[in-house]
C-alpha positions as CSV (number, residue, x, y, z in Angstrom):
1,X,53.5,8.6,-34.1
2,X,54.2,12.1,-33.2
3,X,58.2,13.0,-32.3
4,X,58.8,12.9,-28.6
5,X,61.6,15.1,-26.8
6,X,63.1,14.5,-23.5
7,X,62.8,17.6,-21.3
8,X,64.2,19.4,-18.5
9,X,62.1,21.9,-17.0
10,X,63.4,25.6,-16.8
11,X,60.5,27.5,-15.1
12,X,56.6,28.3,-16.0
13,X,56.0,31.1,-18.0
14,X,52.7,33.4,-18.4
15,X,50.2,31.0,-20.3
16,X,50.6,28.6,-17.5
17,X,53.6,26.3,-19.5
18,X,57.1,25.3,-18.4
19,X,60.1,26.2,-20.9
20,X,62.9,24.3,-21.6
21,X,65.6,24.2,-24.4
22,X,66.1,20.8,-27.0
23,X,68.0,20.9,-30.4
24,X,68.6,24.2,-30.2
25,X,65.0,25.5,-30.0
26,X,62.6,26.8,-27.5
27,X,60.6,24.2,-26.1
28,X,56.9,25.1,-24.5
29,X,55.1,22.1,-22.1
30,X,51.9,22.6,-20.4
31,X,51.0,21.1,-17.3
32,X,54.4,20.6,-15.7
33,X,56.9,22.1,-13.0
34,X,60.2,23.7,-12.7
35,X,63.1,21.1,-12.2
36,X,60.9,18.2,-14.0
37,X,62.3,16.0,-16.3
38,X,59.7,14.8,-18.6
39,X,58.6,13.3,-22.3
40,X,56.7,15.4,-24.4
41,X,55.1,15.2,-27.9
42,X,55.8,17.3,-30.4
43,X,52.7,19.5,-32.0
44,X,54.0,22.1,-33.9
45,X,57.1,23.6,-35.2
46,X,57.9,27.2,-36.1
47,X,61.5,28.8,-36.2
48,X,62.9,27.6,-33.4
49,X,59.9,27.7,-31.1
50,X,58.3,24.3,-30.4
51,X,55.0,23.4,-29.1
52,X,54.7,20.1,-27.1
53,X,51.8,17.9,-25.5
54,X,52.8,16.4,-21.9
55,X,53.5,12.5,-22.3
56,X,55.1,11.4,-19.6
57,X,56.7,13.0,-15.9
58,X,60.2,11.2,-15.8
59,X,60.8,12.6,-12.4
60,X,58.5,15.0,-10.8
61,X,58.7,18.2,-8.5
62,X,58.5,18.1,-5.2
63,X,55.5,20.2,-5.3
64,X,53.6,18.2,-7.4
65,X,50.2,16.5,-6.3
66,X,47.5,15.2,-7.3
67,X,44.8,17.2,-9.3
68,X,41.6,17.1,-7.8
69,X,39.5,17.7,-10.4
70,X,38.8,14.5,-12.9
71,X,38.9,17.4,-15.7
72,X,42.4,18.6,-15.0
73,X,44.6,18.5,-18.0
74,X,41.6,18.2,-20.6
75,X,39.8,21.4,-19.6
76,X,40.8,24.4,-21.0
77,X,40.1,26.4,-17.5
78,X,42.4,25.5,-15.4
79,X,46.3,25.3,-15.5
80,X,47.7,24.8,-11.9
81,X,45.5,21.8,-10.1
82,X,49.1,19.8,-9.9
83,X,51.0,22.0,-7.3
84,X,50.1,23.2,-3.9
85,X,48.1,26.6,-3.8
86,X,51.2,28.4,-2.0
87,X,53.6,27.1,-4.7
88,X,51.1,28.8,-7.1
89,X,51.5,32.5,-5.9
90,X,54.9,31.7,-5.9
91,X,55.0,30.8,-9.3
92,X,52.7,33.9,-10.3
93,X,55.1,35.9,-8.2
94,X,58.2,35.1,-10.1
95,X,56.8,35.5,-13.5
96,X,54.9,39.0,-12.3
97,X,58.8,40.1,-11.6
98,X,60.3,38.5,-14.2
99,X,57.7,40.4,-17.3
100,X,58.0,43.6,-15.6
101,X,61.7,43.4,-15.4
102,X,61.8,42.4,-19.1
103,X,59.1,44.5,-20.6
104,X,59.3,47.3,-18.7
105,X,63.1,47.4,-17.6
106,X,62.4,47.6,-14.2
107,X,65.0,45.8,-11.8
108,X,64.4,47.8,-8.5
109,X,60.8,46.7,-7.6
110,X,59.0,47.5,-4.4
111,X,58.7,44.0,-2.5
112,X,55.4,42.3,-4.4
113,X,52.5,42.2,-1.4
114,X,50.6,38.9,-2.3
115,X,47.1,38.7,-1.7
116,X,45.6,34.9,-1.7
117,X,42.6,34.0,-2.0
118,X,40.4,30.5,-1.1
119,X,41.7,28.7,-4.0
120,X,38.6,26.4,-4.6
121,X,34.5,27.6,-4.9
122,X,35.8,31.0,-5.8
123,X,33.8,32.1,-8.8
124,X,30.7,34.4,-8.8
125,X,30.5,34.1,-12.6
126,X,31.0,30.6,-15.2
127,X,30.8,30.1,-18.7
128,X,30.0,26.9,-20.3
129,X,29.2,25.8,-23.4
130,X,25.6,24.5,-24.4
131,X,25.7,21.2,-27.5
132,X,22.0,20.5,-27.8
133,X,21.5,17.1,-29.4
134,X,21.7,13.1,-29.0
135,X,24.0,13.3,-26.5
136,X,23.5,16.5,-24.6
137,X,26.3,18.5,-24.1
138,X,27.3,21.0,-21.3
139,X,30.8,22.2,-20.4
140,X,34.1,23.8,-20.8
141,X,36.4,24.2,-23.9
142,X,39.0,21.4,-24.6
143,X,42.3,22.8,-24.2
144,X,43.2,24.6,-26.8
145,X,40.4,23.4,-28.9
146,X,36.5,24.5,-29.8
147,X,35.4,21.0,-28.5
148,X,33.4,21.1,-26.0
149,X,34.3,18.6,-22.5
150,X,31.4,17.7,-20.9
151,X,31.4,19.5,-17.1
152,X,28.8,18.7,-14.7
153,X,31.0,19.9,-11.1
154,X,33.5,22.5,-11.7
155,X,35.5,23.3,-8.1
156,X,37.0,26.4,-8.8
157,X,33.0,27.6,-9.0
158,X,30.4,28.7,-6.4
159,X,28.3,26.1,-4.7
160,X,25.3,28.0,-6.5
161,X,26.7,27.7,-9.5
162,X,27.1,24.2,-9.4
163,X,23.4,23.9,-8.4
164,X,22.8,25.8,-11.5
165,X,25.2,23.1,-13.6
166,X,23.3,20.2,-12.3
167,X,19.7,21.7,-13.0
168,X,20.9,22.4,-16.9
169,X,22.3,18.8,-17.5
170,X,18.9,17.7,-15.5
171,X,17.1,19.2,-18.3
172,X,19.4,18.4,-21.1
173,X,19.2,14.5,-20.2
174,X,15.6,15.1,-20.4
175,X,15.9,16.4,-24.0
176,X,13.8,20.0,-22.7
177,X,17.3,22.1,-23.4
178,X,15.5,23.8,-26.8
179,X,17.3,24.4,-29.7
180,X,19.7,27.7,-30.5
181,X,20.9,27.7,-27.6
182,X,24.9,28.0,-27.7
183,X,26.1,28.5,-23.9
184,X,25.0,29.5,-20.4
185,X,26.4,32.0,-17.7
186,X,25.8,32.1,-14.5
187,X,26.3,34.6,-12.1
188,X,25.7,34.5,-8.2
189,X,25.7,37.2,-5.6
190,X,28.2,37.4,-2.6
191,X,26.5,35.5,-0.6
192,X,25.8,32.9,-3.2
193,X,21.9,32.9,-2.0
194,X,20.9,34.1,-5.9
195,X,21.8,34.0,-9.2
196,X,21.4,35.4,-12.3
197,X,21.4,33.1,-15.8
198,X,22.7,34.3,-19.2
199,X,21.8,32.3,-22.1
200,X,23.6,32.8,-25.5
201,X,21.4,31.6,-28.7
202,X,21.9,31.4,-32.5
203,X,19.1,32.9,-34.9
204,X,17.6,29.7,-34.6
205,X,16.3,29.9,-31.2
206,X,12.4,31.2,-30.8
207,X,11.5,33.1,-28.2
208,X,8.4,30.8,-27.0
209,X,10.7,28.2,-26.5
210,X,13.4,30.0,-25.0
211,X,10.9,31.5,-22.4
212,X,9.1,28.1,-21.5
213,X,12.4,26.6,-20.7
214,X,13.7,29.4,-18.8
215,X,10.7,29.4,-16.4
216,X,11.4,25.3,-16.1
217,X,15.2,26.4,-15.1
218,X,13.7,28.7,-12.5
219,X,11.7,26.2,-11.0
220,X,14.2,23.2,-10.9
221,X,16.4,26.2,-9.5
222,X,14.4,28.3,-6.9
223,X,18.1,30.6,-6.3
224,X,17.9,31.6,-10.1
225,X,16.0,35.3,-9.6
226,X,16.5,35.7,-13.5
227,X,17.1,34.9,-16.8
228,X,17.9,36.6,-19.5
229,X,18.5,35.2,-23.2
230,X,20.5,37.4,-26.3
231,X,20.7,36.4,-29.2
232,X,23.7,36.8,-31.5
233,X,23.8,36.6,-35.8
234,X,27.0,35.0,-35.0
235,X,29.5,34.3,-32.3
236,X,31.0,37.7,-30.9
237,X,28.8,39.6,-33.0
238,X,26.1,42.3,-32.0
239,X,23.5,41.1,-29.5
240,X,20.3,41.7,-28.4
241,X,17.7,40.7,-26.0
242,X,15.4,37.5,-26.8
243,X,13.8,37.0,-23.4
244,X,13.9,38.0,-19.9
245,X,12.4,35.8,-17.5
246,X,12.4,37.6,-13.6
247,X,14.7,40.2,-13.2
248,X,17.4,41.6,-15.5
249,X,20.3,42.2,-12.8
250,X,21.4,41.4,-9.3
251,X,22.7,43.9,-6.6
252,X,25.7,42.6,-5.3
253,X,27.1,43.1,-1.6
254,X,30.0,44.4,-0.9
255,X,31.3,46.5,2.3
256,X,31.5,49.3,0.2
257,X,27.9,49.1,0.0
258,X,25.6,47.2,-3.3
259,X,26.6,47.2,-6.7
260,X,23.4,46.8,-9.3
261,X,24.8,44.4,-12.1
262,X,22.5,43.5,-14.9
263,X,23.0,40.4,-17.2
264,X,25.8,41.4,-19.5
265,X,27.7,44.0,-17.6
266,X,31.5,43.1,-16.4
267,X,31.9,42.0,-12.6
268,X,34.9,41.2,-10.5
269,X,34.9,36.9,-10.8
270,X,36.1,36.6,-7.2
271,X,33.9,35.8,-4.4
272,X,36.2,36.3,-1.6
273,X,38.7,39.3,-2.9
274,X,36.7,42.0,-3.8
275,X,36.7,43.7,-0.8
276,X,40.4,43.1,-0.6
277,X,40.5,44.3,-4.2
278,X,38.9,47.3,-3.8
279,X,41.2,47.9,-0.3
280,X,44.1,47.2,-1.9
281,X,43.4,50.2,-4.8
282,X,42.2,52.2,-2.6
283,X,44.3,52.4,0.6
284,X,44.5,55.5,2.4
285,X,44.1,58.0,-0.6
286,X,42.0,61.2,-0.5
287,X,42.1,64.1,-2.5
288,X,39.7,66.6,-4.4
289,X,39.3,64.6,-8.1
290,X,39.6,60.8,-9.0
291,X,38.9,59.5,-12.6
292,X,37.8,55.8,-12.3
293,X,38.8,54.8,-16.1
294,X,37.6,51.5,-17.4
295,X,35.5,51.5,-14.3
296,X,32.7,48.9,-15.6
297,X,29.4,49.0,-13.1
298,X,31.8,51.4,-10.4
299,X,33.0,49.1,-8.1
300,X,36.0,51.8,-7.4
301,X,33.9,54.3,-7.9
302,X,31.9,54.3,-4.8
303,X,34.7,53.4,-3.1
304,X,37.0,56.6,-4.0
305,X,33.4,58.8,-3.3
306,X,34.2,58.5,0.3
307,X,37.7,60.4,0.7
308,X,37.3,62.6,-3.0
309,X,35.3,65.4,-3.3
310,X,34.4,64.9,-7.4
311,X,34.4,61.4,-8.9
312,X,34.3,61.1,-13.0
313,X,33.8,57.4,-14.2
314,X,34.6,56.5,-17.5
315,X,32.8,53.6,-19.4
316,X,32.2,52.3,-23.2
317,X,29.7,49.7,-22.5
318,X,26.2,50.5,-22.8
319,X,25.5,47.8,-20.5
320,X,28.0,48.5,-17.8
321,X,27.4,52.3,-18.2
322,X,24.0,52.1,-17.7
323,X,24.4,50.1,-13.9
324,X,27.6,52.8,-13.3
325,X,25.2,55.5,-14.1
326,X,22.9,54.0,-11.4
327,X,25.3,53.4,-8.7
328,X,27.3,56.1,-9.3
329,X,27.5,58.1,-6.0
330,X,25.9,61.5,-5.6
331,X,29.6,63.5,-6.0
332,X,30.0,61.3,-9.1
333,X,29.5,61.5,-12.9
334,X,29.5,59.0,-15.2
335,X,30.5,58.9,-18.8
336,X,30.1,56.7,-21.1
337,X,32.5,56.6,-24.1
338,X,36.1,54.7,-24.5
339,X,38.9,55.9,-22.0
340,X,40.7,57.5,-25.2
341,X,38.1,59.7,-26.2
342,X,37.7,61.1,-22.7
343,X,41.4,61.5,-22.0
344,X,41.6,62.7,-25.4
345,X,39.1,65.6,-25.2
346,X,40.4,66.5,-21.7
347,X,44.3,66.3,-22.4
348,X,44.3,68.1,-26.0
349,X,41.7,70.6,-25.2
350,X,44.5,71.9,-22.8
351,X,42.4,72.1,-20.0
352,X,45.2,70.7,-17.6
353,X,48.0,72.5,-18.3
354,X,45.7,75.8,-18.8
355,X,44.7,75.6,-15.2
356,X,40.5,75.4,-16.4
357,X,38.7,72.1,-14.9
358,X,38.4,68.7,-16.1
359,X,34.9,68.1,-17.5
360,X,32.9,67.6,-14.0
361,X,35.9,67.9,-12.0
362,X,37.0,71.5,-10.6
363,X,40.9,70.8,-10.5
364,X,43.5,68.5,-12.2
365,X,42.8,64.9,-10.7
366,X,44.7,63.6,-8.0
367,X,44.2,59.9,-8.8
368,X,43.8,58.3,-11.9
369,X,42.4,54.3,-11.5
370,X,42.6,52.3,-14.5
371,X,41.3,48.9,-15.2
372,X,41.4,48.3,-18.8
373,X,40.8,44.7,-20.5
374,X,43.6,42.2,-21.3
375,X,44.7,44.2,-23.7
376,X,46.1,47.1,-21.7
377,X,46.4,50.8,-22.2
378,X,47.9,50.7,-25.4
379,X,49.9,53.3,-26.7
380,X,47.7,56.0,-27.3
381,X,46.0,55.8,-24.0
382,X,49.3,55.3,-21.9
383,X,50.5,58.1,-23.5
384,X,47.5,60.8,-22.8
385,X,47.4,59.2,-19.4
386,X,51.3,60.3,-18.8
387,X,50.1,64.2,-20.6
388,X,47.1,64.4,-17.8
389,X,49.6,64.7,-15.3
390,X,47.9,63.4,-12.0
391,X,50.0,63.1,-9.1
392,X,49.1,59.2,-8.4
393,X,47.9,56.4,-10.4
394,X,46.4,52.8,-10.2
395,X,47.0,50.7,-12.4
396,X,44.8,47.6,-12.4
397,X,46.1,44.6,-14.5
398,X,45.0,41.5,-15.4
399,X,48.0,40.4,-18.1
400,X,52.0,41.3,-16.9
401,X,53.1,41.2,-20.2
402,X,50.5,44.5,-21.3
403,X,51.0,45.8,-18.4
404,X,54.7,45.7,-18.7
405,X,54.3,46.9,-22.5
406,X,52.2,50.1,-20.4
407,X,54.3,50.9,-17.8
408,X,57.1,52.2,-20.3
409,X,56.1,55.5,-21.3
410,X,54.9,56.4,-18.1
411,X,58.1,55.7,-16.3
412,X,59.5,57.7,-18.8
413,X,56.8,60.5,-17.7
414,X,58.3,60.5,-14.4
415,X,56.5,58.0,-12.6
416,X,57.7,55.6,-10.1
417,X,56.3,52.2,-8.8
418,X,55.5,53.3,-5.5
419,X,53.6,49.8,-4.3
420,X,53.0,46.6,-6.0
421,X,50.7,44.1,-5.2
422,X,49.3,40.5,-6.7
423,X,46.0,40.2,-5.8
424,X,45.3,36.3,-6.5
425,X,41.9,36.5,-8.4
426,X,42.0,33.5,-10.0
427,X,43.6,30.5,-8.1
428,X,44.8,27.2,-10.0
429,X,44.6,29.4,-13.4
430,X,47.8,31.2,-14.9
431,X,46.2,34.8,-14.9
432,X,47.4,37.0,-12.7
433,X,45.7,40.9,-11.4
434,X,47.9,43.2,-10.3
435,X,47.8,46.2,-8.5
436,X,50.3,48.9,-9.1
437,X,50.3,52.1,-7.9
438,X,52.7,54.8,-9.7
439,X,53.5,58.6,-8.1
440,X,55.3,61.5,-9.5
């Protein structure tokens, strides 16, 4: 029987567990509240850093409730079902302030604006995991785990979506799901009218197969305008294209106008925020030259075209370069290549500080956006971002602590948090996006 500790509750931390202190070590919880005095399990021990499993809640938060979704607490996707939605973004708020005062040493921050969203049905784009055998399997991770928890209504997904959920497991109960295949993404529109199906498959799958039973999906499915199947040597390795059953991408509405997306480019995953997304990076700025860096299919992009004269848009994926390429707006250019090489080329070929033009862009840029993965800037980058020297940046974060880690040297550039904003893109999970925007 595992070793159980009697815990009080400090606060939540980033990763969506509560802290607290016992025999002298750091103790991490999921699934609980500030203030909560509960029994936990322990898992692991390192140092003086231990890892728990909830047991019990000796005496709950106010703010907890009850957790809608049956899955809650198994599922690996979601981290906040058991507290109201405004004790969430408060939550996010407080740890948001918290990283950036500890990482970055920031401790006069511009009041946090706090953009929420509709906390349930707010996905455009799911995951799940395909387990093709006796019984059929379709669904999220475990926890922490590679086991698979079998789904069939996920709430923080669109209605579509959903649709699309219940017409795989209709198949898999039928035994038609063939073999190979490994997991399923689906992807819906604004409007939630289509969708767009990516399939994942080991070497085993055949393409005959593959093809008959996408058409069947289609059919059970009239919203599903496409499907398109890669296959992969091995999980996370190079892909390419088995089948492609209908059309390849969707255009997706937004009031900046339609973005073409095609089955493996990278999408905002919020329904009902990316207008305010795109608002809330692009306020009232204007000016002769924006670099959109990290800018995926251009959803910034088009927006900055409106109010600056040159656009350049910087992209690494072959996918998502080829649908920025294509929606790139007539005073843009797009590049494809990683955001180092570009800045690289442009900041140690001198042509800033010379007074010669960016490549495609007649003057020093006077807005930089950045959107870079989970993993932030990094050094490099945040460091030939600070030597191209443009007036204003945007920093677009989806991890506080990287961010944070980012921030430093360009503070020490000269930069100042002018605004700061959460932008709630992913309700009843621990992530939080951020919008910061930095002048000098």
């Amino acid at each position: 029987m595992a070793e159980e500790l009697l815990l009080s509750v400090e606060k939540l931390i980033y990763g969506g567990e509560g802290l607290a202190h016992a025999e002298g070590s750091t103790v991490f919880v999921p699934y609980v509240l500030p203030g909560e005095q509960v029994r936990a399990a322990v898992r692991t021990r390192k140092k003086k850093l231990i890892h728990t499993s909830l047991v019990k809640v000796e005496q709950a938060a106010a703010t907890r409730i009850a957790a809608p979704c049956p899955h809650f607490q198994v599922c690996g996707g979601c981290q906040y079902q058991h507290t109201s939605y405004e004790h969430q973004l408060e939550i996010k708020r407080s740890i948001l302030t918290e990283t950036l005062r500890r990482i970055a040493k920031l401790e006069l921050l511009p009041a946090i604006s706090v953009h929420p969203s509709l906390p349930w049905n707010y996905r455009n784009r799911s995951r799940l995991q395909i387990r093709v055998g006796n019984p059929f399997l379709l669904g999220y991770f475990e926890m922490g785990s590679h086991q698979v928890l079998a789904v069939e209504e996920c709430p923080i997904s669109s209605p579509l979506i959903n649709r699309g959920i219940s017409g795989v497991w209709q198949s898999g109960r039928a035994g038609n799901v063939p073999q190979g295949l490994r997991e399923v993404e689906f992807f819906a529109t604004a409007d939630d009218t289509q969708m767009l199906v990516e399939l994942g498959c080991d070497p085993g799958a055949t393409r005959a197969a593959v093809r008959a039973w996408a058409e069947d999906l289609c059919a059970t499915v009239p919203a599903i305008a496409g499907v398109v199947a890669f296959r992969e040597a091995k999980p996370g390795g190079i892909r390419s294209k088995l089948v492609t059953v209908g059309v390849d991408h969707l255009l997706y509405g937004t009031s900046n106008g339609e973005y073409r997306v095609s089955a493996g480019s990278f999408f905002q995953t919020n329904r009902y925020l990316i207008d305010e997304l795109v608002s809330t990076v692009k306020g009232s700025l204007k000016g002769n030259g924006a670099l959109d860096l990290y800018a995926g299919v251009g959803l910034f992009s088009t927006a900055l075209a409106g109010d600056f004269h040159h656009i350049v848009s910087v992209e690494s994926s072959q996918l998502s370069s080829a649908d920025l390429a294509y929606n790139q707006p007539s005073n843009g250019k797009a590049v494809q290549g990683t955001t180092e090489q570009y800045l690289d080329r442009v900041v140690n070929s001198e042509q800033v500080g010379s007074g010669t033009v960016l490549p495609h862009i007649p003057s020093k840029p006077d807005l930089a956006v950045v959107d870079p993965p989970r993993v932030g800037l990094g050094d490099s980058v945040a460091h030939l971002l600070a030597n191209l020297g443009a007036p204003r940046i945007v920093y677009v974060s989806c991890d506080p602590a990287t961010l944070g880690r980012d921030l430093v040297p360009l503070l020490a550039a000269g930069y100042n948090v002018e605004q700061l904003h959460l932008v709630d893109l992913f309700p009843q999970t621990y992530h939080i996006e951020s919008v910061v925007h930095l002048v000098r």
